[in-house]
CHARMM internal coordinates of N, CA and C (Angstrom, degrees):
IC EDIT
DIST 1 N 1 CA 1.4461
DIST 1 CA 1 C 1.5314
ANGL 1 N 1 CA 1 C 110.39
DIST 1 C 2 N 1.2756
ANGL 1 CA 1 C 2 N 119.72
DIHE 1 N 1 CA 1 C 2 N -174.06
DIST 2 N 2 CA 1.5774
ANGL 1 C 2 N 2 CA 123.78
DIHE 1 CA 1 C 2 N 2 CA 179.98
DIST 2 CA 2 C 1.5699
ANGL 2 N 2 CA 2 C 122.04
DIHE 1 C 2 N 2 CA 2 C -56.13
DIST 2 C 3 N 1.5115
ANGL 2 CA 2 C 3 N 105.83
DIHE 2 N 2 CA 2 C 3 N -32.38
DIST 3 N 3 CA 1.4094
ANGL 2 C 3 N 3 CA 102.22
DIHE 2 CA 2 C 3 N 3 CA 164.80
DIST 3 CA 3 C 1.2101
ANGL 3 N 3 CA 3 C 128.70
DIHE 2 C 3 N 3 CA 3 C -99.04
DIST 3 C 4 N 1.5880
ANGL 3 CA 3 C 4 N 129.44
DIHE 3 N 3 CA 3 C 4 N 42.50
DIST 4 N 4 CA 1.3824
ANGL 3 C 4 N 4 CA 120.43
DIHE 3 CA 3 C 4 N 4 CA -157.88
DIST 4 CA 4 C 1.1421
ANGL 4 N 4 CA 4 C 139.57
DIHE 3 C 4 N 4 CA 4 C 85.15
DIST 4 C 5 N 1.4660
ANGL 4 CA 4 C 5 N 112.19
DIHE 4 N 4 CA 4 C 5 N -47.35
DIST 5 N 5 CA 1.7805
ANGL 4 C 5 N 5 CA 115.60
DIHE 4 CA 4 C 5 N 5 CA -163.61
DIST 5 CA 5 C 1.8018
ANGL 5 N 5 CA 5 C 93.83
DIHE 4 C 5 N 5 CA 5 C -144.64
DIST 5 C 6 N 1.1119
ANGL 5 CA 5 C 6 N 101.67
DIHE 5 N 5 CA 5 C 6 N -169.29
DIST 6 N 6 CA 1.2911
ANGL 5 C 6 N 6 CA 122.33
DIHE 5 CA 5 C 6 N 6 CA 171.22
DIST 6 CA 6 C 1.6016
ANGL 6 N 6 CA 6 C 119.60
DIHE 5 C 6 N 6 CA 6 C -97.24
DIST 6 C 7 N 1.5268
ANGL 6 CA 6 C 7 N 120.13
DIHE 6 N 6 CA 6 C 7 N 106.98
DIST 7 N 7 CA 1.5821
ANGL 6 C 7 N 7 CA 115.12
DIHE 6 CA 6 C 7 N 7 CA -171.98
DIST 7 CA 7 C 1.9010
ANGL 7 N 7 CA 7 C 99.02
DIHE 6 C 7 N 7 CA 7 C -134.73
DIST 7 C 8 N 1.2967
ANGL 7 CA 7 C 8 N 109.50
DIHE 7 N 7 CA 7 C 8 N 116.71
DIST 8 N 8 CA 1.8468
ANGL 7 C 8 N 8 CA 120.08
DIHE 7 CA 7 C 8 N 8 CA -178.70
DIST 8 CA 8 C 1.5959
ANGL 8 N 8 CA 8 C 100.29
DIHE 7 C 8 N 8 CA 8 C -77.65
DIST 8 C 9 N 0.9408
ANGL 8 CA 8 C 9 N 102.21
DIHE 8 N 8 CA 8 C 9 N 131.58
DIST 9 N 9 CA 1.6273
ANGL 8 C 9 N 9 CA 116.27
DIHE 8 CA 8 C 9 N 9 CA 162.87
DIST 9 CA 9 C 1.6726
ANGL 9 N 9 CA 9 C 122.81
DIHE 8 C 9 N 9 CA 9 C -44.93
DIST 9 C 10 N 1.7978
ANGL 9 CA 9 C 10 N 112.68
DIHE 9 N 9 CA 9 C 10 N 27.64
DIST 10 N 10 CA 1.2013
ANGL 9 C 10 N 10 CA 111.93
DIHE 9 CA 9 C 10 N 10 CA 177.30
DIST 10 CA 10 C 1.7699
ANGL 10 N 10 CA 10 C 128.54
DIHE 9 C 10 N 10 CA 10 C -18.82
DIST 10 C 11 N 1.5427
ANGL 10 CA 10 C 11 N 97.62
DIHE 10 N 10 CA 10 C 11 N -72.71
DIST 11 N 11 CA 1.4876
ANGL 10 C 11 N 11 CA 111.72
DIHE 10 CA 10 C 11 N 11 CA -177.20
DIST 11 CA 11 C 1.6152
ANGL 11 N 11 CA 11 C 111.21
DIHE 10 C 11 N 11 CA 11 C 107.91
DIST 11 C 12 N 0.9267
ANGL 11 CA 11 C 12 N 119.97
DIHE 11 N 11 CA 11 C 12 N -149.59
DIST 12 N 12 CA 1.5387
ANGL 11 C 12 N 12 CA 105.18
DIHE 11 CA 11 C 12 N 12 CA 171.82
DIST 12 CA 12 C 1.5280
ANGL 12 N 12 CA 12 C 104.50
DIHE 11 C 12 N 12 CA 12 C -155.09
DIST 12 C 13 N 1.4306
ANGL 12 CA 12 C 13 N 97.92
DIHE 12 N 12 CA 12 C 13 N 157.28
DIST 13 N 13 CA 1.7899
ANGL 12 C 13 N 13 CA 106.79
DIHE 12 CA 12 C 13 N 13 CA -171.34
DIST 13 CA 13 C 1.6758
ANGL 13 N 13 CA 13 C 100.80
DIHE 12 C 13 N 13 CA 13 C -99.07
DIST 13 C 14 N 1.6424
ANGL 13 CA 13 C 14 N 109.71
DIHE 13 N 13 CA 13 C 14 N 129.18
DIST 14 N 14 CA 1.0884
ANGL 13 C 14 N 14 CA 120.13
DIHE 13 CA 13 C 14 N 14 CA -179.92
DIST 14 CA 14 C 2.1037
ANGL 14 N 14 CA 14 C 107.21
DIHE 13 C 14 N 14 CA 14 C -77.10
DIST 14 C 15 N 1.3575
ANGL 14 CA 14 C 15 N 88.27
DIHE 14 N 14 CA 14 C 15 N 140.19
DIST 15 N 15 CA 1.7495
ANGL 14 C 15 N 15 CA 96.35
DIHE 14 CA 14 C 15 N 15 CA -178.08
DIST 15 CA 15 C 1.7242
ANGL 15 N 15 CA 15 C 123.57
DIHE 14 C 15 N 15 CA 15 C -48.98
DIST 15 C 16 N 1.6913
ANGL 15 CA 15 C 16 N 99.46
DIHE 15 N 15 CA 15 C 16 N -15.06
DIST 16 N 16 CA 1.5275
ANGL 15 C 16 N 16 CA 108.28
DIHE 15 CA 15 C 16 N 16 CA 176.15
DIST 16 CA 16 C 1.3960
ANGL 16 N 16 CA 16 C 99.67
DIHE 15 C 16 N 16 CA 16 C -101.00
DIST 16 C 17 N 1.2997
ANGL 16 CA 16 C 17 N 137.69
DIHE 16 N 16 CA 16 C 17 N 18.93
DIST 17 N 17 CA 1.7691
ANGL 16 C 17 N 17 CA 131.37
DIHE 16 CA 16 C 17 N 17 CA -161.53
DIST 17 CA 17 C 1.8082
ANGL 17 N 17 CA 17 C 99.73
DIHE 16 C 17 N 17 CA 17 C 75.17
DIST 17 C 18 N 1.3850
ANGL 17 CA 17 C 18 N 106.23
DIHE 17 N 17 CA 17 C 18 N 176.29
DIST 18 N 18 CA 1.1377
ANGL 17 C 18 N 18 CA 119.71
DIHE 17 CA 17 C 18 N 18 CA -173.12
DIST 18 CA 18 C 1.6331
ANGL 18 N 18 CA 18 C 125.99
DIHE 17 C 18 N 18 CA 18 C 96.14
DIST 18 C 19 N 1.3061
ANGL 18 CA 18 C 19 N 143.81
DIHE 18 N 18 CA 18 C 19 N 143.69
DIST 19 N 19 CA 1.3573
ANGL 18 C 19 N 19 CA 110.23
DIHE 18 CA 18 C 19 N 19 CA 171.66
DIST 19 CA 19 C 1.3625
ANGL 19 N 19 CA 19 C 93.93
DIHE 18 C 19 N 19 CA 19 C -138.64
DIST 19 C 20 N 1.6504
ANGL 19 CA 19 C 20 N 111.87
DIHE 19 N 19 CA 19 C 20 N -176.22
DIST 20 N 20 CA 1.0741
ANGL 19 C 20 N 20 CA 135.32
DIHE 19 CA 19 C 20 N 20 CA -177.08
DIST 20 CA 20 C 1.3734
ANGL 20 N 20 CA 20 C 130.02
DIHE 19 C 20 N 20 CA 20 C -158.51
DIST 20 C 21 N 1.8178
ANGL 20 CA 20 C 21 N 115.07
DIHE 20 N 20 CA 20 C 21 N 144.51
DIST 21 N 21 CA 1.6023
ANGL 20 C 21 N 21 CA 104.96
DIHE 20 CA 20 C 21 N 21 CA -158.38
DIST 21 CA 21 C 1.3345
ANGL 21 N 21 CA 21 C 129.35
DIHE 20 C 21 N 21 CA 21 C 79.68
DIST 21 C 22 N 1.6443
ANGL 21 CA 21 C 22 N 101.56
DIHE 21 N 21 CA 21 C 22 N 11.71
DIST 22 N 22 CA 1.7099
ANGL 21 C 22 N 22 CA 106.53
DIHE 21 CA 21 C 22 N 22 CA 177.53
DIST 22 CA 22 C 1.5103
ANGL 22 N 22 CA 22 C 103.73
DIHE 21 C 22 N 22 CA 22 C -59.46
DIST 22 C 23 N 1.4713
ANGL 22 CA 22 C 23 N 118.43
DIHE 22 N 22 CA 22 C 23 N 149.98
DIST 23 N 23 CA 0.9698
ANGL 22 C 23 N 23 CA 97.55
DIHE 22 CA 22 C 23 N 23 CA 149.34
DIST 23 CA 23 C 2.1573
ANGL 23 N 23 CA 23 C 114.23
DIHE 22 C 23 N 23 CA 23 C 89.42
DIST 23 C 24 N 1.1379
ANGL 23 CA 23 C 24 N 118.88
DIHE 23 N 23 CA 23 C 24 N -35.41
DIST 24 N 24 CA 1.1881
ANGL 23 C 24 N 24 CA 128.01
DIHE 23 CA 23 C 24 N 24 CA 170.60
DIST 24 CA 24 C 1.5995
ANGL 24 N 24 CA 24 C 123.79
DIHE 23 C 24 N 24 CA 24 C -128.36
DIST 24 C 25 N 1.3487
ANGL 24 CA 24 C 25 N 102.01
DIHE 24 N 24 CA 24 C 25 N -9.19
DIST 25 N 25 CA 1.6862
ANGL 24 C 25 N 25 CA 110.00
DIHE 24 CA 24 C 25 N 25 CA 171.51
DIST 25 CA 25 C 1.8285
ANGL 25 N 25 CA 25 C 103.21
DIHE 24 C 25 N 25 CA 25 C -153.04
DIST 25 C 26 N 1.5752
ANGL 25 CA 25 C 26 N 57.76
DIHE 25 N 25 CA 25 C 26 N 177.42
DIST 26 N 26 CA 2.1806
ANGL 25 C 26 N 26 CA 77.92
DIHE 25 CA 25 C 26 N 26 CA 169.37
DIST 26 CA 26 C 1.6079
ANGL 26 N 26 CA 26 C 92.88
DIHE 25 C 26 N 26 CA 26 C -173.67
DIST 26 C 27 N 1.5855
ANGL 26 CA 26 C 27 N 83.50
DIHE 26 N 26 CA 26 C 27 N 153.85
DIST 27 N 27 CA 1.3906
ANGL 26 C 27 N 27 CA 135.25
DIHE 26 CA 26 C 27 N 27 CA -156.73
DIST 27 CA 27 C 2.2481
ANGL 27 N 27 CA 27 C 110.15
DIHE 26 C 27 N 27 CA 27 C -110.37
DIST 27 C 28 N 0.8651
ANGL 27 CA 27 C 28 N 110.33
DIHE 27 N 27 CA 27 C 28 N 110.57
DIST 28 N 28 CA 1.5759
ANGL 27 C 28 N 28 CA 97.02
DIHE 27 CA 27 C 28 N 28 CA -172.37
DIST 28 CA 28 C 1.4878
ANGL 28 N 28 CA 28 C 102.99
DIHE 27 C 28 N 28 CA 28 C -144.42
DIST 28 C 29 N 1.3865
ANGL 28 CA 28 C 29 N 111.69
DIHE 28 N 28 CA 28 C 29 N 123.98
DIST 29 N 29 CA 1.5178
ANGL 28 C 29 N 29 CA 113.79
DIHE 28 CA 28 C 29 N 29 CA 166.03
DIST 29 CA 29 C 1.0949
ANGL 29 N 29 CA 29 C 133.63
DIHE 28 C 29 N 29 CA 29 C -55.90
DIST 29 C 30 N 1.1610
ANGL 29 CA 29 C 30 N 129.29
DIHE 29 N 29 CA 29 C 30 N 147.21
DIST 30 N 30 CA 1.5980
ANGL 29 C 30 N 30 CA 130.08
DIHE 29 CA 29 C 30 N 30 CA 165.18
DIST 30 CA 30 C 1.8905
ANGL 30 N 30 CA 30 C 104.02
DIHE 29 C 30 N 30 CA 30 C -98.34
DIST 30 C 31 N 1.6796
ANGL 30 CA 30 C 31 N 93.81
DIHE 30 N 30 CA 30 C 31 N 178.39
DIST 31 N 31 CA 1.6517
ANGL 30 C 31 N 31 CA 100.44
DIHE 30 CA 30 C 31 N 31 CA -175.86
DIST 31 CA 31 C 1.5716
ANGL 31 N 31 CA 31 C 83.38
DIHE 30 C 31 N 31 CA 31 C -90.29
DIST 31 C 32 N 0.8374
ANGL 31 CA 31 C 32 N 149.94
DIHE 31 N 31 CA 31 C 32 N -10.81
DIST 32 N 32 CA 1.3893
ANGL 31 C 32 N 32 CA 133.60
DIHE 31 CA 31 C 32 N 32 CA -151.30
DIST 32 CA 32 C 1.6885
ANGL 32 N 32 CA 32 C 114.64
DIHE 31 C 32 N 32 CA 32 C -93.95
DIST 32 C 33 N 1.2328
ANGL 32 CA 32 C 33 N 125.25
DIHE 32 N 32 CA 32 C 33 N 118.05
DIST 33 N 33 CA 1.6806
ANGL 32 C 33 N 33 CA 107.10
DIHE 32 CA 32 C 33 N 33 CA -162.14
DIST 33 CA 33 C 1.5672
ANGL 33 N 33 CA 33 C 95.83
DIHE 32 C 33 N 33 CA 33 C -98.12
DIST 33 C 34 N 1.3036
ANGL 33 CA 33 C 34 N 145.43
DIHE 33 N 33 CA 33 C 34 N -157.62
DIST 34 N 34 CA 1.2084
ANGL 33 C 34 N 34 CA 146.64
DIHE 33 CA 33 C 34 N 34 CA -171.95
DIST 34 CA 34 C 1.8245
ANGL 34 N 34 CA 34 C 107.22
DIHE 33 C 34 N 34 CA 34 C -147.26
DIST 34 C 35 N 1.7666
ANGL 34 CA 34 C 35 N 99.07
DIHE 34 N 34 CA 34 C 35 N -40.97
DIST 35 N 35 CA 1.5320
ANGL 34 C 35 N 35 CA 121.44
DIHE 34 CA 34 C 35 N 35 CA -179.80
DIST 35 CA 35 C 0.8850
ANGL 35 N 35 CA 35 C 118.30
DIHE 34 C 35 N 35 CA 35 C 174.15
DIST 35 C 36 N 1.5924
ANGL 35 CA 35 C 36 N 132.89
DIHE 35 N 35 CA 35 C 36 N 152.35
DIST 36 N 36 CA 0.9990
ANGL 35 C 36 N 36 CA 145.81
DIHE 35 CA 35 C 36 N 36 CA -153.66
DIST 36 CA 36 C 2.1017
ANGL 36 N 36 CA 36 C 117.04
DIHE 35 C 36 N 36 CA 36 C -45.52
DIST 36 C 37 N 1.3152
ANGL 36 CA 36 C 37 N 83.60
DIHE 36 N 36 CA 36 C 37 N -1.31
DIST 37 N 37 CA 2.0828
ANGL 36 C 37 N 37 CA 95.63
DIHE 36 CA 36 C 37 N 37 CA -169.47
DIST 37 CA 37 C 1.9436
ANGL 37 N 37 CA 37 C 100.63
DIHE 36 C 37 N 37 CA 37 C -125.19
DIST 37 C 38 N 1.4108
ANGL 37 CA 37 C 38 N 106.02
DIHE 37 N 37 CA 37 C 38 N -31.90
DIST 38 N 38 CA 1.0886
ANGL 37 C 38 N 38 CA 106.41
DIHE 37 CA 37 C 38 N 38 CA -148.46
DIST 38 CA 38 C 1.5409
ANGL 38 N 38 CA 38 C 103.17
DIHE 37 C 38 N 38 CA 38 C -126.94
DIST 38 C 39 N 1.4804
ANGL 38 CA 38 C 39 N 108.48
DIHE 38 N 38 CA 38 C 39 N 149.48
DIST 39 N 39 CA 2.0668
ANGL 38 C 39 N 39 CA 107.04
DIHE 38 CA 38 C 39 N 39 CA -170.55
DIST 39 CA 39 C 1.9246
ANGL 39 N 39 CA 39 C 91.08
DIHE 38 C 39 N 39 CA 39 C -157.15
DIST 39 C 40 N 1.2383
ANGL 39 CA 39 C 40 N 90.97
DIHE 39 N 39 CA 39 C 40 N -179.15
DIST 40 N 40 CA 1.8191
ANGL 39 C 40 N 40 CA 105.03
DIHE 39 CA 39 C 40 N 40 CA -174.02
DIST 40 CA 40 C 1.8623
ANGL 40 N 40 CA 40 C 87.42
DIHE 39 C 40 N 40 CA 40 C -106.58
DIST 40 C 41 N 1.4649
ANGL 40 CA 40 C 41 N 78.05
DIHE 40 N 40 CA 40 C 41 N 154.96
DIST 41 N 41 CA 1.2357
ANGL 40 C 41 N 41 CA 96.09
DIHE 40 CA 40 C 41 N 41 CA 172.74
DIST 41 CA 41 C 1.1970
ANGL 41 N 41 CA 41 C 110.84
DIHE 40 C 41 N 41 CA 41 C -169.16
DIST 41 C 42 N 1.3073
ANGL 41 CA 41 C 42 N 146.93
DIHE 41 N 41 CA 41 C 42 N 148.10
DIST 42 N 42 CA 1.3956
ANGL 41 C 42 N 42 CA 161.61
DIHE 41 CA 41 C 42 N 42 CA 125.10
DIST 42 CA 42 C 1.2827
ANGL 42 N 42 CA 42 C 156.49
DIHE 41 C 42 N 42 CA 42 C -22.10
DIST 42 C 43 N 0.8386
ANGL 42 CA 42 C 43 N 133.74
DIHE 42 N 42 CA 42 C 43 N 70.25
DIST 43 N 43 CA 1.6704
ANGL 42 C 43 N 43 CA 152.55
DIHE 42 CA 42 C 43 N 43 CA -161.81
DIST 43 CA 43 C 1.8498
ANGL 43 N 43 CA 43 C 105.80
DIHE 42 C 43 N 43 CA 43 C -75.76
DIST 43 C 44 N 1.4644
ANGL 43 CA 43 C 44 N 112.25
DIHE 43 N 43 CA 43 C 44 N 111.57
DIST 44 N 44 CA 1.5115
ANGL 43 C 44 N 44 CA 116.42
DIHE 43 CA 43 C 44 N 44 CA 169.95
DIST 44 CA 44 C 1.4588
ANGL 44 N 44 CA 44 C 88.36
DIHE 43 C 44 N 44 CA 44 C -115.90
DIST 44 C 45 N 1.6309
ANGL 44 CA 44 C 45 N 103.77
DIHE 44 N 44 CA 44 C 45 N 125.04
DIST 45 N 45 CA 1.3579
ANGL 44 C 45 N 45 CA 130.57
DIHE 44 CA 44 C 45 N 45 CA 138.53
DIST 45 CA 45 C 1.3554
ANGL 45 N 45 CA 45 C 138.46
DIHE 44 C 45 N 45 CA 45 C -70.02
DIST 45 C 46 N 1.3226
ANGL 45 CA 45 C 46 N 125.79
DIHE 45 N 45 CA 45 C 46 N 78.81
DIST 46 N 46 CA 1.5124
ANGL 45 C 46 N 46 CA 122.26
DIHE 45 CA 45 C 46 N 46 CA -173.62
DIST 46 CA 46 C 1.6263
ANGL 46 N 46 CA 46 C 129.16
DIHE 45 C 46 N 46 CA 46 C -35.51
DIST 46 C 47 N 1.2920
ANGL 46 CA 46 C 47 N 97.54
DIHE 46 N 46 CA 46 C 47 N -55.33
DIST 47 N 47 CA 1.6160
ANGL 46 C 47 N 47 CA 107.55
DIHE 46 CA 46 C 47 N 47 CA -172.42
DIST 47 CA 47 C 1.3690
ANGL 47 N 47 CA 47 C 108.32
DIHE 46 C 47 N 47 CA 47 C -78.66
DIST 47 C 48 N 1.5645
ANGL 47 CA 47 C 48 N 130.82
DIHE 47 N 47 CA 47 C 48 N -7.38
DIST 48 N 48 CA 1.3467
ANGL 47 C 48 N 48 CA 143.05
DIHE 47 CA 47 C 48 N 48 CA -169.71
DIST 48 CA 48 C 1.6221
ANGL 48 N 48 CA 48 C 90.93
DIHE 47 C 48 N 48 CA 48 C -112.45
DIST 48 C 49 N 1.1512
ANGL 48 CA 48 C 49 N 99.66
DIHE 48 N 48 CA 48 C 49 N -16.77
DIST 49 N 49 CA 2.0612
ANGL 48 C 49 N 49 CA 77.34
DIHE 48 CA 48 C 49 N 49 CA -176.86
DIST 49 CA 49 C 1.6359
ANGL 49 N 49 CA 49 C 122.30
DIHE 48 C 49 N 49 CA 49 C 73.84
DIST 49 C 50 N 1.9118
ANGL 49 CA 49 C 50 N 107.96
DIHE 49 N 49 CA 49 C 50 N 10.43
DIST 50 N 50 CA 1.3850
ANGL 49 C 50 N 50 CA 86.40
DIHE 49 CA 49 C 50 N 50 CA -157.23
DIST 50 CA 50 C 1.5857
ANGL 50 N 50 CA 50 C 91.77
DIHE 49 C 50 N 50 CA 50 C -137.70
DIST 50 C 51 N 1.4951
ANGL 50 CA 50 C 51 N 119.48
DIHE 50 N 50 CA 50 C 51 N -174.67
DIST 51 N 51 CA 1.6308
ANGL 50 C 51 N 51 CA 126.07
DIHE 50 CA 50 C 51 N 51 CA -161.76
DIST 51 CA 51 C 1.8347
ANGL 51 N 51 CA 51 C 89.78
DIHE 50 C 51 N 51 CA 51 C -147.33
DIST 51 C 52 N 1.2160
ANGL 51 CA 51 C 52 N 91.60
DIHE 51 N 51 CA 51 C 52 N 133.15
DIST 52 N 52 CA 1.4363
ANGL 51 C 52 N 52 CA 111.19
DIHE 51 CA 51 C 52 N 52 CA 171.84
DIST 52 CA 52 C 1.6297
ANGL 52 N 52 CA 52 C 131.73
DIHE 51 C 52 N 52 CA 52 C -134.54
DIST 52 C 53 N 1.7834
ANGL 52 CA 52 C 53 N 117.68
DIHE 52 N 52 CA 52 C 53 N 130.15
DIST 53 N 53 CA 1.5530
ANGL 52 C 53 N 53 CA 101.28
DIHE 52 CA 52 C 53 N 53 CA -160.69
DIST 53 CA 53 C 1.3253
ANGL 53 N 53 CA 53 C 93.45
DIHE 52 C 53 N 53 CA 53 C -92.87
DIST 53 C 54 N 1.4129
ANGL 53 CA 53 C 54 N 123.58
DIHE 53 N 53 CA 53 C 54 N 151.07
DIST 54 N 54 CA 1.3953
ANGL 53 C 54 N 54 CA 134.69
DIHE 53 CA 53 C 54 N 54 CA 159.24
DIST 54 CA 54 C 1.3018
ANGL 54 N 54 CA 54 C 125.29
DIHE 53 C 54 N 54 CA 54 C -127.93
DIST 54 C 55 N 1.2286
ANGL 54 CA 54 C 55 N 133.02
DIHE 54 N 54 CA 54 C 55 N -178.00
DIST 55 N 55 CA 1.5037
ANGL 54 C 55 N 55 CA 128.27
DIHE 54 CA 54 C 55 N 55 CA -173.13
DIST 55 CA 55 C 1.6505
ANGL 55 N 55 CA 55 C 89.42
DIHE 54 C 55 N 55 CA 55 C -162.81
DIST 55 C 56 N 1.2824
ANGL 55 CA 55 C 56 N 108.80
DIHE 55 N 55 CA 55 C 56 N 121.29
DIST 56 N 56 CA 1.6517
ANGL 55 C 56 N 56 CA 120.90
DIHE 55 CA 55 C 56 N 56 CA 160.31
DIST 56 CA 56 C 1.3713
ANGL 56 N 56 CA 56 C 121.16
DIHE 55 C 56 N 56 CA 56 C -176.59
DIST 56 C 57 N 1.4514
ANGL 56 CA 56 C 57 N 125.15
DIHE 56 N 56 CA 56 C 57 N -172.25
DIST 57 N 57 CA 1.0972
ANGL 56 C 57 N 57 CA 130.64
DIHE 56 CA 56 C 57 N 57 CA -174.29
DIST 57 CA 57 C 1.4032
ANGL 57 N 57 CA 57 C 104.33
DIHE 56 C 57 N 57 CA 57 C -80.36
DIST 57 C 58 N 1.0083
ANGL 57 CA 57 C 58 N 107.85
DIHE 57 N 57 CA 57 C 58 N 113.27
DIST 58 N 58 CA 1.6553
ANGL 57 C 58 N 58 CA 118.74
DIHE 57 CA 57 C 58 N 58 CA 172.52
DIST 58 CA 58 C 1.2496
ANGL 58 N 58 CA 58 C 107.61
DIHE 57 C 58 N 58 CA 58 C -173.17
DIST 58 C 59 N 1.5830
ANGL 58 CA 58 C 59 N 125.72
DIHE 58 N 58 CA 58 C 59 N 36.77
DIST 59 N 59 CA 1.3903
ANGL 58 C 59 N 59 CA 115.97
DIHE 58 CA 58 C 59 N 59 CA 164.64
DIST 59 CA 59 C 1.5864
ANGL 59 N 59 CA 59 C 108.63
DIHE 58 C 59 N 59 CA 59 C -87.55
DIST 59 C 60 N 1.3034
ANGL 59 CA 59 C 60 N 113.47
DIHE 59 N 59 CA 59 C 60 N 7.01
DIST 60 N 60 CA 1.3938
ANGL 59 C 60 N 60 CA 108.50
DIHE 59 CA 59 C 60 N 60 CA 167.25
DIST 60 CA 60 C 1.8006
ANGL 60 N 60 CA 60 C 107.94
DIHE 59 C 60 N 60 CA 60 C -89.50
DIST 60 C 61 N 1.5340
ANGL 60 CA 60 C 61 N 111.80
DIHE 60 N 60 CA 60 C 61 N -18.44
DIST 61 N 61 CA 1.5880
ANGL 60 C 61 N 61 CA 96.47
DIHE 60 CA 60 C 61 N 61 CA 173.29
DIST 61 CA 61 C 1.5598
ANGL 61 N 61 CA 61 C 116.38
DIHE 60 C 61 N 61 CA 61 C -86.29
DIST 61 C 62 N 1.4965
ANGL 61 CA 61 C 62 N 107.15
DIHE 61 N 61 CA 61 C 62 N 172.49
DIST 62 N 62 CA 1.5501
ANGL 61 C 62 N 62 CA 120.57
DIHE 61 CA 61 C 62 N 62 CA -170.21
DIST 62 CA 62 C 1.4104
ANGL 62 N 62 CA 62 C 96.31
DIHE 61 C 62 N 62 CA 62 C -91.95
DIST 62 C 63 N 1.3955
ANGL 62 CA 62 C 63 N 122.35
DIHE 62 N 62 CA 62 C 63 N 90.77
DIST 63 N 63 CA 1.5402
ANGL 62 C 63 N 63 CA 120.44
DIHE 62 CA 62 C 63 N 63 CA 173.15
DIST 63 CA 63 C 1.3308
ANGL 63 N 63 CA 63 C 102.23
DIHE 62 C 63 N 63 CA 63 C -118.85
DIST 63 C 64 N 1.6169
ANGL 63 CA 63 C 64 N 118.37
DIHE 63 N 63 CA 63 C 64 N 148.39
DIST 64 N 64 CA 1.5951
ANGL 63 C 64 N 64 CA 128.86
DIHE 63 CA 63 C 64 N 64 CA -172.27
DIST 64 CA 64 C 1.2653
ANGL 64 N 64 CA 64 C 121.69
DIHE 63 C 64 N 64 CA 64 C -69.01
DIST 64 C 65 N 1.4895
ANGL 64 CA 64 C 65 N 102.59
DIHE 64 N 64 CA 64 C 65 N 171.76
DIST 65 N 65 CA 1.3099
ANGL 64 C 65 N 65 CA 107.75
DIHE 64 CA 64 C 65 N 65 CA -155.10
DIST 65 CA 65 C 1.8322
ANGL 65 N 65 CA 65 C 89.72
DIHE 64 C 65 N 65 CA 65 C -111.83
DIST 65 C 66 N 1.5587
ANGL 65 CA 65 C 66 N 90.15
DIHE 65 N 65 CA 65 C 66 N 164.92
DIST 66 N 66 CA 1.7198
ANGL 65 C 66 N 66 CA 90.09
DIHE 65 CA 65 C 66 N 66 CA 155.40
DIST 66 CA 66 C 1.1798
ANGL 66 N 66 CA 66 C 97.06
DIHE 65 C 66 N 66 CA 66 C -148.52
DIST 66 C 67 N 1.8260
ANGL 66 CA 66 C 67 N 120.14
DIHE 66 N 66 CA 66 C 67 N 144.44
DIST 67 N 67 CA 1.1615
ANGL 66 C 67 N 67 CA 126.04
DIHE 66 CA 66 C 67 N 67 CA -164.36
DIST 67 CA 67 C 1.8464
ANGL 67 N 67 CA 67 C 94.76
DIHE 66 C 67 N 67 CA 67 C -116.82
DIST 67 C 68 N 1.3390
ANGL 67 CA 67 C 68 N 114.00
DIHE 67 N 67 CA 67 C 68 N 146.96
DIST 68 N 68 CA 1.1711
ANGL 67 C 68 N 68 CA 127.50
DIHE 67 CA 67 C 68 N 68 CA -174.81
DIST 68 CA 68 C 1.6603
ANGL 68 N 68 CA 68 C 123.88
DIHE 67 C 68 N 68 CA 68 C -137.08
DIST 68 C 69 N 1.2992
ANGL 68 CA 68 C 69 N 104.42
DIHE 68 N 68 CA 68 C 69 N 93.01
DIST 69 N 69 CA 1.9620
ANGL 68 C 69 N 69 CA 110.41
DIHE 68 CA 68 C 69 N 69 CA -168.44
DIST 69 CA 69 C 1.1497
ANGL 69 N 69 CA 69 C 95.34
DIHE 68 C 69 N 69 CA 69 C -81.67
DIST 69 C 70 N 1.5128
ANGL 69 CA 69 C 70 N 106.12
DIHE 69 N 69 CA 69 C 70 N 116.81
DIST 70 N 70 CA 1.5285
ANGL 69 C 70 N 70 CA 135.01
DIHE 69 CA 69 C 70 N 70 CA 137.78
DIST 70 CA 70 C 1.4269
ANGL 70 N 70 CA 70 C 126.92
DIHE 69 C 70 N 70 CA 70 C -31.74
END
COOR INIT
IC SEED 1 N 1 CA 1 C
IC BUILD
């Protein structure tokens, strides 16, 4: 697809339950942490076509994984 690989419009799971962005985004970690609260991560916009890096506190939300064989 446009970014390389294959990524579903998960969305992300809020730290109390609940989610958000089903369906029109996804949310994916990186290895890279920033601090003990806070890491980068990745934002794909479906209907925008586009990928964005961020860094914040949200290691308390349920955002996806991507697995990568060595």
């Amino acid at each position: 697809d446009k970014y390389g690989f294959s990524v579903l419009p998960a969305g992300y799971r809020y730290s109390i339950g609940g989610f958000i962005g089903e369906g029109s985004k996804a949310y994916l970690w990186t290895a890279s942490e920033v601090s003990g609260s806070y890491a980068w991560y990745q934002q794909f916009i479906f209907n925008e076509n586009k990928a964005y890096w961020y860094y914040g506190d949200r290691k308390r939300y349920g955002l996806s994984l991507r697995c990568l064989k060595d």
